[in-house]
Structure formats: C-alpha cells, structure tokens
Residue frames as qw, qx, qy, qz and C-alpha x, y, z in Angstrom:
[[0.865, 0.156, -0.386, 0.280, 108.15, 11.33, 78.64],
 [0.321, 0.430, -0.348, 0.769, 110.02, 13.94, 80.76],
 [0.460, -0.513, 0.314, -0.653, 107.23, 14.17, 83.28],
 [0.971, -0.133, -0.188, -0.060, 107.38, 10.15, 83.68],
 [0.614, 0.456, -0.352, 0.541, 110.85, 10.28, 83.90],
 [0.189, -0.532, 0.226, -0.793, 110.44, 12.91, 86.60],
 [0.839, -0.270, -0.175, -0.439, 107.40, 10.54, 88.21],
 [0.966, -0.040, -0.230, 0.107, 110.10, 7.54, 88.61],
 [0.498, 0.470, -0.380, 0.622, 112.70, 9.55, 89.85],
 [0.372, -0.327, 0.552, -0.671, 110.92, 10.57, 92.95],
 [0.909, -0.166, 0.050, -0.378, 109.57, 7.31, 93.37],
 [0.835, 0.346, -0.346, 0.251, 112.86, 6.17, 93.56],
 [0.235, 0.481, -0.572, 0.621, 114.44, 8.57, 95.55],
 [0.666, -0.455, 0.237, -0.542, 111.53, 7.87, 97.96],
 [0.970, -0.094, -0.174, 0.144, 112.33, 3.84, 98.28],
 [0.563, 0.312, -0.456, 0.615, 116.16, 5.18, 99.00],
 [0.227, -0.579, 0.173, -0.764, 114.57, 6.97, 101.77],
 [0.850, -0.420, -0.211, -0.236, 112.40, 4.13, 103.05],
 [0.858, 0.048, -0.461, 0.222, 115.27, 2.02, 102.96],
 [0.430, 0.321, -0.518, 0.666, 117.37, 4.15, 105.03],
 [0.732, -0.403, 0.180, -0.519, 114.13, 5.10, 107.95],
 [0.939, -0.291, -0.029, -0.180, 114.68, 0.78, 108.11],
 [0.717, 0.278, -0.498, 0.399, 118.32, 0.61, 108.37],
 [0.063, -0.453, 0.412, -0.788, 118.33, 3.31, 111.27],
 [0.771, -0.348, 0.261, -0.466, 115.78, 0.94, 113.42]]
C-alpha cells in the first residue's frame, strides 16, 4: 500500500512538473 502510495505520488509530482514545462512556453 505504501509503495503505491509512493508510485502516485511521483506520478503526480511529475504532471505538476509537466504542467509547469507548458506554462513557461
């Protein structure tokens, strides 16, 4: 449960990433 948890948390922080790569263009 704790390594899902983990799993969805960087797959999360990664979409906050995207998002901000497509505000900056």
């Amino acid at each position: 449960m704790a390594e899902f948890a983990n799993k969805y948390k960087n797959i999360e922080l990664e979409v906050i990433r995207n998002n901000d790569e497509r505000l900056k263009l």
